[in-house]
C-alpha positions in Angstrom: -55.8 190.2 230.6 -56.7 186.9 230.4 -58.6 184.7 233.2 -56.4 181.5 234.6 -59.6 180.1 234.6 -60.1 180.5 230.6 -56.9 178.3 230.1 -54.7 181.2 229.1 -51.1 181.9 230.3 -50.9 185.3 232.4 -47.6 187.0 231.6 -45.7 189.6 234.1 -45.8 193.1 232.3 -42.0 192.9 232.0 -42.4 189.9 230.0 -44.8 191.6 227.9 -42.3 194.6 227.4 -39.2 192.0 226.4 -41.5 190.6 223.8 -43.1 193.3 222.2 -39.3 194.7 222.3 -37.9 191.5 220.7 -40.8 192.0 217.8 -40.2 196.0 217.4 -36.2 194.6 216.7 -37.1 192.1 214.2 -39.3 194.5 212.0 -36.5 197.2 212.9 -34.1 194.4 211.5 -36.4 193.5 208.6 -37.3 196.7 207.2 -33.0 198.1 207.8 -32.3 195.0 205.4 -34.9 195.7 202.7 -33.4 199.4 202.8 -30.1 198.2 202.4 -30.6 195.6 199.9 -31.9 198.5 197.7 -29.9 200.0 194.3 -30.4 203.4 195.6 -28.6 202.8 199.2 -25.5 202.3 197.5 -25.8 205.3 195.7 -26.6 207.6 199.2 -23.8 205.7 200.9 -21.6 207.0 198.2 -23.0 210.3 198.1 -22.8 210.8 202.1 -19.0 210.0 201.8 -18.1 212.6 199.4 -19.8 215.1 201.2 -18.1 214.4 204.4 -14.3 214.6 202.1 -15.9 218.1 200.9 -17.3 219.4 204.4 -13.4 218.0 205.6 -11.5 220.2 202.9 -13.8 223.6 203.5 -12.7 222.8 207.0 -9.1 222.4 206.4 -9.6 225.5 204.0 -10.9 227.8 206.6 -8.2 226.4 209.0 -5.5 227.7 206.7 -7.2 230.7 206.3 -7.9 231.7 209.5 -4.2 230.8 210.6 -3.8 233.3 207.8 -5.8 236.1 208.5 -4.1 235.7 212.4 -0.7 236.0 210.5 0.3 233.2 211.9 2.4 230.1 209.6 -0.1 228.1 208.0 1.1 224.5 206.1 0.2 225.7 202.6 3.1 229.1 204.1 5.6 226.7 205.6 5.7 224.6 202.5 6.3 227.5 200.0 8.9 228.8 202.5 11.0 225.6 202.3 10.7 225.3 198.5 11.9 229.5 198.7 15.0 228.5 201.0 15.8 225.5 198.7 16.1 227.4 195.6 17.9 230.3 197.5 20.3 227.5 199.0 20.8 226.1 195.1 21.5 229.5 194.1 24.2 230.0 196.6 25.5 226.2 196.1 26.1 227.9 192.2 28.0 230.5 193.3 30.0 228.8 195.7 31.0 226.4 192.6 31.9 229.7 190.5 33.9 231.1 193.0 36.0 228.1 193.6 36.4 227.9 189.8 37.7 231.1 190.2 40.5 230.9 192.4 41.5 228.1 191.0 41.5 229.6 187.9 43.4 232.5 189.3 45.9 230.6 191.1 46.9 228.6 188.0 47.2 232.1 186.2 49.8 233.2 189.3 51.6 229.7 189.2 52.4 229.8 185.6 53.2 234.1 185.6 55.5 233.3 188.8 57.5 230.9 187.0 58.0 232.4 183.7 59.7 235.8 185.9 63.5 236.0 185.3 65.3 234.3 188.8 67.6 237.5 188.5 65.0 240.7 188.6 63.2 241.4 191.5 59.3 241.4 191.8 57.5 244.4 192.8 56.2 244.8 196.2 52.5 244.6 196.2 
């Protein structure tokens, strides 16, 4: 330490601290901007986000598969149920259609063979 005597300002040691703190945080500072000013930061940046979007979609992928292996509904199972139950209710829609069709179809046939019977014969019992 310095001497008052030699002219020299004493400092407190927490004084000392802040300031060789404040100095550590402008190199800190310095040297982070030279890094990122660099070609090849870009580049890891880049890199680091598509492996975190990979490590998420192995961990959505084991998700499913564990959900799987438990037997319970997974999304990827739920989603190819619904598309199953919306063909089978498509299907059934169809055949609803057909069987209308078909009654109708019928009762025009009765209509037209009910009135082309003589009024004076009787009809069978059915």
């Amino acid at each position: 330490m310095a001497r008052p005597e030699d002219g020299a300002q004493t400092q407190s040691p927490e004084a000392q601290i802040r300031a060789l703190y404040e100095q550590a945080e402008s190199e800190t500072a310095k040297a982070l901007e030279q890094v990122a000013a660099q070609p090849s930061f870009g580049r890891l940046l880049a890199l680091s986000a598509e492996n975190v979007a990979a490590l998420t979609r192995i961990g959505s992928d084991i998700a499913d598969l564990i959900l799987r292996n438990l037997r319970i509904a997974g999304r990827a199972d739920i989603t190819r149920l619904a598309r199953q139950l919306h063909r089978t209710e498509d299907k059934l829609e169809r055949v609803l259609q057909e069987v209308e069709e078909l009654r109708d179809q019928l009762a025009r046939e009765r209509g037209k063979a009910s009135t082309s019977d003589r009024p004076n014969e009787r009809r069978a019992p059915r």
